[in-house]
C-alpha positions as CSV (number, residue, x, y, z in Angstrom):
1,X,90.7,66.8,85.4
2,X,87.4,67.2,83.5
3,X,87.0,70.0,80.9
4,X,84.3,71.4,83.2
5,X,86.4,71.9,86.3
6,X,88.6,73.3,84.2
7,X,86.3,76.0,82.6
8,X,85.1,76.0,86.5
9,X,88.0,77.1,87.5
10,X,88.9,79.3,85.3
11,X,85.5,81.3,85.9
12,X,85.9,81.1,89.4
13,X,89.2,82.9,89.3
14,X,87.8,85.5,86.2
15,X,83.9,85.8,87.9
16,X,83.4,86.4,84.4
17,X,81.6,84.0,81.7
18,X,82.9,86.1,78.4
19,X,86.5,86.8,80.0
20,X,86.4,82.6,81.2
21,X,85.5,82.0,77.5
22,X,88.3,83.8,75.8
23,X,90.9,82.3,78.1
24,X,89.6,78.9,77.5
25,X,89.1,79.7,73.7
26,X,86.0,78.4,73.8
27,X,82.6,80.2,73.0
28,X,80.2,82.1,76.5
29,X,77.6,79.7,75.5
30,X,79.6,76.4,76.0
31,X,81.3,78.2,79.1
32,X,77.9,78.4,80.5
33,X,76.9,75.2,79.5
34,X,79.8,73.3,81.6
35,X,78.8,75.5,84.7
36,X,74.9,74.5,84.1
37,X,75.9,70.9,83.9
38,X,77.6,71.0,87.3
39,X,74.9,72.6,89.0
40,X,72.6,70.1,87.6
41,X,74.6,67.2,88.8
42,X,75.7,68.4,92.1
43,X,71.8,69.9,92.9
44,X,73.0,73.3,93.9
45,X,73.9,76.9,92.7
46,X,78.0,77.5,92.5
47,X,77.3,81.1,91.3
48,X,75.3,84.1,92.0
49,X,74.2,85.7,89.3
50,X,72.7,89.1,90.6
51,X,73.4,91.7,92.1
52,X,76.8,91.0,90.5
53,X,78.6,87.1,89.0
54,X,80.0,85.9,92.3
55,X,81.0,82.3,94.3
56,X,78.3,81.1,96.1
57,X,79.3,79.2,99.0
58,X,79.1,76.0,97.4
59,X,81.0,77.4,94.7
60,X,83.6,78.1,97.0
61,X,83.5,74.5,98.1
62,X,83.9,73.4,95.0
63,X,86.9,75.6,93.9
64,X,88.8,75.0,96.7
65,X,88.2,71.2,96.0
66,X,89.4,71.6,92.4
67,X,92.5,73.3,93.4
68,X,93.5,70.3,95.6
69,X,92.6,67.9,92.6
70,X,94.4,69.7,90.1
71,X,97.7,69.6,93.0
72,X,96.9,65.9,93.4
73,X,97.3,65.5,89.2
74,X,100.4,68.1,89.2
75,X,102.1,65.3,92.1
76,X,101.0,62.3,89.6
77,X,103.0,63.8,86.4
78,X,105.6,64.9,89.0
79,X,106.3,61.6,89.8
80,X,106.0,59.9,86.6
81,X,108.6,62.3,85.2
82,X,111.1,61.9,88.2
83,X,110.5,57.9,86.8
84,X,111.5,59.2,83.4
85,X,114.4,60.7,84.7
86,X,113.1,64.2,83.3
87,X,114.2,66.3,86.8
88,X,112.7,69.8,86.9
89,X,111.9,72.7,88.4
90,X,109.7,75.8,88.5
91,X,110.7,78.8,90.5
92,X,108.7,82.3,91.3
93,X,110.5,85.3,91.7
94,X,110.4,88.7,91.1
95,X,113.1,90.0,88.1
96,X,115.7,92.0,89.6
97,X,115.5,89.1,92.8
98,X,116.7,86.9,90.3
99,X,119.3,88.5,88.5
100,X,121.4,89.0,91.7
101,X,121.0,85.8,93.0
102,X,121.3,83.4,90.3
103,X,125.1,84.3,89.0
104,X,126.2,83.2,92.6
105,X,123.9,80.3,93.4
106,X,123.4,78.5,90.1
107,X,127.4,77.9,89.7
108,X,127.0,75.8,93.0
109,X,123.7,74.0,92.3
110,X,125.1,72.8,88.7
111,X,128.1,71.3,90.3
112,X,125.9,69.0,91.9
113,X,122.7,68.7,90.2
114,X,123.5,69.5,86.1
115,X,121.1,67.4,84.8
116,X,118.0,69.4,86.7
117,X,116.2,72.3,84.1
118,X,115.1,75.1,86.1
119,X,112.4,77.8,84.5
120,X,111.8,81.2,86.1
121,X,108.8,82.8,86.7
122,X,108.5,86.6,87.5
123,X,105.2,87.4,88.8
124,X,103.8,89.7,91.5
125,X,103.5,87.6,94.6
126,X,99.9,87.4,94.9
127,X,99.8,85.6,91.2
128,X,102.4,83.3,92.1
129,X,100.3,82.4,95.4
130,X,98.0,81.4,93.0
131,X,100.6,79.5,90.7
132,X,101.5,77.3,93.8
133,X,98.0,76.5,94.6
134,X,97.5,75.2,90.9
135,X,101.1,73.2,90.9
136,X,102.6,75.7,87.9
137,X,105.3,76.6,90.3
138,X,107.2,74.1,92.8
139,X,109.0,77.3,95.2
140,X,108.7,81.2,95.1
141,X,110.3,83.9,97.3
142,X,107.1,86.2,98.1
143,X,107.1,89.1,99.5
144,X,104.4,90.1,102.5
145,X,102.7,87.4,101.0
146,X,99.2,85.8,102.5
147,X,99.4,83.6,105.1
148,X,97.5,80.5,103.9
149,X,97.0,76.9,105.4
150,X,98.7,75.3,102.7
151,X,101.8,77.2,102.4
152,X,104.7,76.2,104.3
153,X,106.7,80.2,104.5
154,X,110.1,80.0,105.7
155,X,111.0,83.8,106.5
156,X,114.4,85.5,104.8
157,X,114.5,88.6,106.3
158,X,112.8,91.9,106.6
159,X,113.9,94.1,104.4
160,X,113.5,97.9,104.5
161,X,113.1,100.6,101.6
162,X,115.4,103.2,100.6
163,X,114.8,106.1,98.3
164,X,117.5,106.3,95.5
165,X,118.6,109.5,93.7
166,X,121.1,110.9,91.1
167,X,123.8,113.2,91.9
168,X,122.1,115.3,89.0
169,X,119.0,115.7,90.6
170,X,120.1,115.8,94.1
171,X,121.8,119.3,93.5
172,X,119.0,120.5,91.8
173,X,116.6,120.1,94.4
174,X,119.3,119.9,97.8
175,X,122.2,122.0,99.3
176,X,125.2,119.3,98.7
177,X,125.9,120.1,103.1
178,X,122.8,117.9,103.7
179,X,123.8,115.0,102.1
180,X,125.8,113.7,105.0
181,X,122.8,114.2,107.5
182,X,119.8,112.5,104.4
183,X,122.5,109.6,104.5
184,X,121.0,109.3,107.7
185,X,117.3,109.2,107.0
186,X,115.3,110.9,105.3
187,X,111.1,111.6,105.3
188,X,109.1,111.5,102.0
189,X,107.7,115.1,102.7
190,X,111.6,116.3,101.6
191,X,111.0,114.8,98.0
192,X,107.7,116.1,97.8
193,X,108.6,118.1,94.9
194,X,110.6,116.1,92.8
195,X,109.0,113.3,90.3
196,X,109.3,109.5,90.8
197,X,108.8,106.2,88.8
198,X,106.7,103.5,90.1
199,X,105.8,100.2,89.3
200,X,102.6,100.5,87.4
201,X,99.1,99.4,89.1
202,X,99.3,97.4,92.8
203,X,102.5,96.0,93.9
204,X,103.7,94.8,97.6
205,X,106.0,97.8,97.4
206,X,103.6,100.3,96.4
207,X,101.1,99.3,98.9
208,X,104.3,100.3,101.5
209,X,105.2,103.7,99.8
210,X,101.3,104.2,100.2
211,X,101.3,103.4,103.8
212,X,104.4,106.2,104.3
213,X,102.4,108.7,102.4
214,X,99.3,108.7,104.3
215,X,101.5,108.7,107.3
216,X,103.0,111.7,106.2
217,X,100.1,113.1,104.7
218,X,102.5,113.8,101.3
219,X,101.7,112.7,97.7
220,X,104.9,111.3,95.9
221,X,104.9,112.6,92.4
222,X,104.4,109.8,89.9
223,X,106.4,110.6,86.3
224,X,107.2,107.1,84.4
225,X,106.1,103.5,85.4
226,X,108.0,100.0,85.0
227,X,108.2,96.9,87.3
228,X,111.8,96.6,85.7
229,X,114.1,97.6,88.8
230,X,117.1,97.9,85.7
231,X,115.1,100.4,83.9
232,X,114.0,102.2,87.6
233,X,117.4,102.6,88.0
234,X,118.4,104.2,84.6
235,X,115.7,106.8,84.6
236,X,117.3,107.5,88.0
237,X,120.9,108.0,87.0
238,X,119.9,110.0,83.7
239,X,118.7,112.5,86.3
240,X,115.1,112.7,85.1
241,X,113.3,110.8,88.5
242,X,114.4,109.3,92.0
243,X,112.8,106.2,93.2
244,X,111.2,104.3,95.9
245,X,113.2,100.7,96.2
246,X,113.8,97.8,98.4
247,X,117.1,97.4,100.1
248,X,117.8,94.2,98.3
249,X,118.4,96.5,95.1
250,X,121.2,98.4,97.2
251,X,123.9,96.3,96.0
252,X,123.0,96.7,92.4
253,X,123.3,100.6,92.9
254,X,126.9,99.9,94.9
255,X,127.5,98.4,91.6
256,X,126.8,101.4,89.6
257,X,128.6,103.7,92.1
258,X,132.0,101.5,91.9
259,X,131.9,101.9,87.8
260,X,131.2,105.6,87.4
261,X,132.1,108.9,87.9
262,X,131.0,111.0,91.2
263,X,129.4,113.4,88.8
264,X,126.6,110.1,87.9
265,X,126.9,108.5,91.3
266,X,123.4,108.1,92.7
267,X,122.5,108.3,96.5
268,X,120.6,105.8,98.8
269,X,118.7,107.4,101.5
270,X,117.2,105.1,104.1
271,X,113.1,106.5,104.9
272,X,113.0,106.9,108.6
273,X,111.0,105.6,111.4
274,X,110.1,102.2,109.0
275,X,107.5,100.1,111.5
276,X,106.0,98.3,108.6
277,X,108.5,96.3,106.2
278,X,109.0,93.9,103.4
279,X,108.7,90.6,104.8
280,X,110.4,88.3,102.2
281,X,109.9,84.3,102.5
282,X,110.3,81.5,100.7
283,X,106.9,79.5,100.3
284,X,106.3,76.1,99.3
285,X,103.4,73.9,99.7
286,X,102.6,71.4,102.6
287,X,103.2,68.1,102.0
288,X,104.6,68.7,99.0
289,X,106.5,65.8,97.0
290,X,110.6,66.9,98.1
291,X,113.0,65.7,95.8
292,X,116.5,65.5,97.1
293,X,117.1,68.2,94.2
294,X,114.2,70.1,95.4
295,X,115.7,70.3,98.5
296,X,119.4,71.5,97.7
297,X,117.7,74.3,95.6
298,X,115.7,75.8,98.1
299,X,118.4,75.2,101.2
300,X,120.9,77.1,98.7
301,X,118.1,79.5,97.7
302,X,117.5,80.3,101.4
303,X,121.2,81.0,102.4
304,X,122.1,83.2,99.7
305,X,118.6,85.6,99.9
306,X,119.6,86.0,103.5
307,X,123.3,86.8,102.5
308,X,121.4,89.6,100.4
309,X,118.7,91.2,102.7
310,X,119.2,94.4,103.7
């Protein structure tokens, strides 16, 4: 691909010159000088400049075009290093997805692929949409991800959210003859008063606790932030915060039950009434090159996600 649809693309995706510039190390004059060029050759305007830097139709046209290009190229080296006999592959996923899944589905894959390298990715789902798009990534498991033409999404499961607390804390803030009953269910207007750590800025799963707030018209207290579900859940047993967590994460905190003391054993409470869910899928790209490897991955991928939706 040409260095200007490369610095295309990457103000497309920035709609902005100086932050296009830094990410393609290169200076905001010669970022502007590729775009200029383009316009020139293709006769017509791919940006709007006022009232603020945006895709112009065309420009849209054009971006979309370059994404298929830059697929097309991704397919070529593909191929050329399946003729190598260099097998890999590239898998999106978020963190804590991936630590319960890979102990017990790597094991099996090895056995019959062990010459295939397989890198991780951990990425919000809407960056790894993009990842797939641009060929960085051959698979991912997304969660309520956009539905797109070019996706293939084979659906896992919906999962629902549970919110997690310390014995600690519990007893602080609850009489110990409820916890039977909040086992139950439990509405986020009882933990109204008690602090909480988040992942920090958008997220699938704070979009949902968002959703459950307004619905309840209650504010959940905000304390610490991490997108580490490990760390979440040691804030939680030190007693400090409770959190907001997908039911996948339920056998990690089974986990922690089985190896401590009641005294640090922390609760899972399901949030009741749930209409709107986590819908996980596994999404790959249409028409796609599958490689017999490609495919065991993603058949074994699929079965053991759905052994682990909750």
């Amino acid at each position: 691909m040409t260095t200007s649809f490369e610095i295309f693309l990457k103000v497309a995706e920035e709609l902005s010159v100086s932050r296009a510039a830094a990410r393609c190390f290169v200076t905001q004059q010669c970022v502007s000088d590729h775009i200029k060029r383009l316009e020139e050759d293709y006769g017509i305007l791919l940006f709007n400049r006022k009232p603020h830097f945006s895709l112009t139709e065309a420009g849209q046209i054009l971006y979309e075009s370059v994404l298929d290009m830059q697929k097309i190229e991704e397919n070529i080296k593909m191929k050329f290093d399946r003729l190598k006999n260099n097998k890999k592959l590239t898998v999106g996923m978020n963190a804590t997805r991936i630590s319960l899944i890979l102990p017990e589905l790597l094991p099996i894959y090895n056995e019959i692929f062990p010459d295939v390298e397989i890198s991780f990715v951990m990425r919000e789902t809407r960056v790894l949409e993009q990842m797939l798009l641009k060929g960085e990534i051959d698979v991912f498991v997304g969660v309520n991800a956009n539905s797109s033409s070019k996706y293939s999404a084979d659906l896992l499961g919906m999962e629902k959210i549970n919110i997690i607390i310390s014995s600690k804390l519990f007893k602080k803030n609850f009489n110990s003859k409820n916890l039977k009953e909040m086992k139950k269910g439990v509405d986020f207007s009882e933990f109204k008063n008690i602090s909480f750590v988040k992942e920090p800025g958008w997220s699938r799963i704070n979009e949902l606790i968002d959703f459950y707030s307004k619905r309840e018209d209650v504010y959940l207290k905000p304390l610490y932030y991490t997108r580490d579900y490990d760390t979440q859940m040691a804030l939680c047993s030190s007693g400090l915060v409770a959190v907001v967590c997908p039911g996948m994460i339920t056998k990690k905190i089974l986990e922690h039950n089985e190896k401590n003391s009641k005294e640090n054993e922390i609760f899972i409470f399901p949030l009741n009434n749930q209409t709107e869910l986590l819908k996980i899928e596994l999404i790959t790209l249409k028409k796609s090159d599958e490689s017999d490897y490609k495919i065991k991955f993603i058949e074994l991928l699929k079965k053991h996600m759905k052994e682990n939706i909750n």
